[in-house]
ZAVO-56763 format. One line per 5 residues: number of its first residue (from 1); their letters; for each residue x, y, z of C-alpha. Coordinates in steps of 0.05 Angstrom, whole numbers, plus 5000, padded with zeros to 4 digits. Example, Ala and Ser with C-alpha at 12.3 -4.5 7.8 and 13.67 -1.06 7.14 Angstrom:
! residues 2
1	as	5246/4910/5156  5273/4979/5143
This chain:
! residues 158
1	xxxxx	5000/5000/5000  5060/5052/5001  5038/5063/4923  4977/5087/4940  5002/5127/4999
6	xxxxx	5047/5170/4945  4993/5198/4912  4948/5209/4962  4918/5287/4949  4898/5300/5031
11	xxxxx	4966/5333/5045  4962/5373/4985  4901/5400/4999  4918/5418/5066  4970/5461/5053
16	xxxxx	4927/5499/4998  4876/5500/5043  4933/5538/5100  4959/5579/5048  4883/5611/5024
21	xxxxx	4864/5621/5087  4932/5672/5094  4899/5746/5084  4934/5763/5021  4897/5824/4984
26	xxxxx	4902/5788/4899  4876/5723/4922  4813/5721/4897  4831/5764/4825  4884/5703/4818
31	xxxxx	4836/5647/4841  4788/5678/4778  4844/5685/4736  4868/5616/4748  4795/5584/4733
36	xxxxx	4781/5634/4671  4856/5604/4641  4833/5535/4655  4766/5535/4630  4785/5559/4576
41	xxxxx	4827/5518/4560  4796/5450/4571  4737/5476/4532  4787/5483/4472  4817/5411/4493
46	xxxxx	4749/5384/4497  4710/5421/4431  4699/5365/4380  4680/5385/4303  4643/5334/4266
51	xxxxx	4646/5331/4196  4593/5291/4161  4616/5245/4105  4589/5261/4042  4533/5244/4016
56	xxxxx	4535/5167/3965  4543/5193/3891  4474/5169/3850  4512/5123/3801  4482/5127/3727
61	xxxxx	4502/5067/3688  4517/5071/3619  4456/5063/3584  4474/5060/3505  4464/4994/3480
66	xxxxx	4401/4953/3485  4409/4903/3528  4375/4847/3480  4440/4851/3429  4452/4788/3385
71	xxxxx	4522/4772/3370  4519/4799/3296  4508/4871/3315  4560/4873/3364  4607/4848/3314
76	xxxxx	4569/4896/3258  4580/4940/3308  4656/4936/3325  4671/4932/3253  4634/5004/3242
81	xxxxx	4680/5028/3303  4739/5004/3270  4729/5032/3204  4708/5104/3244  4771/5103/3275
86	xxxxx	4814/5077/3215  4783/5139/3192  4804/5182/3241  4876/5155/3239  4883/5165/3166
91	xxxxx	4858/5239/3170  4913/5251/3226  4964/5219/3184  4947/5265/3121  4949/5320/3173
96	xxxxx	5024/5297/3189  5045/5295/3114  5007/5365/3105  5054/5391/3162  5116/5365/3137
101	xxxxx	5104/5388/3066  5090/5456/3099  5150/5452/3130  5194/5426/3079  5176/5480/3033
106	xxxxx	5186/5534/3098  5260/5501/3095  5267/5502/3017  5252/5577/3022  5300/5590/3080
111	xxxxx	5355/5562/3040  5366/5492/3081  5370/5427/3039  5314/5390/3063  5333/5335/3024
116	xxxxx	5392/5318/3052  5362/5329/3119  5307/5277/3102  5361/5232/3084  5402/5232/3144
121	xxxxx	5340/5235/3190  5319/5166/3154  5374/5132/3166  5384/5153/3234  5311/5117/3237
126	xxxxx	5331/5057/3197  5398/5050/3254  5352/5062/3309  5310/5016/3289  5365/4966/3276
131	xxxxx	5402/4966/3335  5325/4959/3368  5320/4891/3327  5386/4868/3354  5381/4886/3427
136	xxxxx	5314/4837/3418  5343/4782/3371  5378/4739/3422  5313/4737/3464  5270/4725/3389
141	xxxxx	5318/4658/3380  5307/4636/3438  5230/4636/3443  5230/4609/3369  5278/4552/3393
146	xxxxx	5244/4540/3450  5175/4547/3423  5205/4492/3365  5233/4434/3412  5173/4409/3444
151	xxxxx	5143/4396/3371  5218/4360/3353  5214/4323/3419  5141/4293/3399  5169/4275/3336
156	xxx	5219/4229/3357  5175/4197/3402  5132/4177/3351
């Protein structure tokens, strides 16, 4: 029982209760000033804000295609998206060419040979694109290999 005997708050009191009883003229303007401080700050400590979680978003499915569609006009339908967008990509290519015509003949005017340039930007292309197909050749034999010796291996079991 000494742990108890520790904190027990009887003496303390006591000698706050000698020490207020003293006649000292600010005790009371302190005693206010003491409670005012503390108050406020365990009602800061102690104020709790609640925020509300929003509200569940009304979810709107998408609604575009019947629901009763046969296999042919989803394929009839793919192949119309495919053509749109075949479409699309050939317009953006002409719109390339356009630009680089433009710009050839912006070059041509300036004085540049834009033929030459052409040239060498080609076959920085065509040695980009080589050294591309020889960092993956090694790993192309060996899938082909690989993907050929089962078959060879069924053959000679035959």
């Amino acid at each position: 029982m000494p742990f108890y005997s520790r904190f027990n708050a009887a003496g303390g009191l006591a000698d706050f209760w000698n020490e207020w009883k003293k006649p000292t003229p600010h005790r009371w303007p302190i005693l206010l000033a003491s409670l005012m401080l503390t108050g406020t700050l365990f009602s800061w400590l102690a104020s709790e804000r609640y925020y509300y979680p929003p509200e569940k978003p009304k979810v709107t499915y998408i609604t575009t295609y019947a629901e009763g569609r046969t296999d042919e006009e989803i394929l009839a339908s793919n192949i119309e998206n495919q053509r749109l967008k075949e479409e699309r990509e050939a317009e953006e290519m002409a719109r390339i060419e356009r630009r680089r015509e433009l710009y050839k003949q912006v070059g041509r005017a300036t004085g540049l040979d834009v033929d030459q340039m052409e040239a060498e930007i080609r076959a920085q292309e065509a040695e980009e694109a080589a050294a591309e197909d020889a960092r993956f050749a090694p790993r192309t034999r060996a899938a082909e290999q690989s993907a050929e010796e089962p078959s060879e291996s069924t053959e000679d079991s035959e």
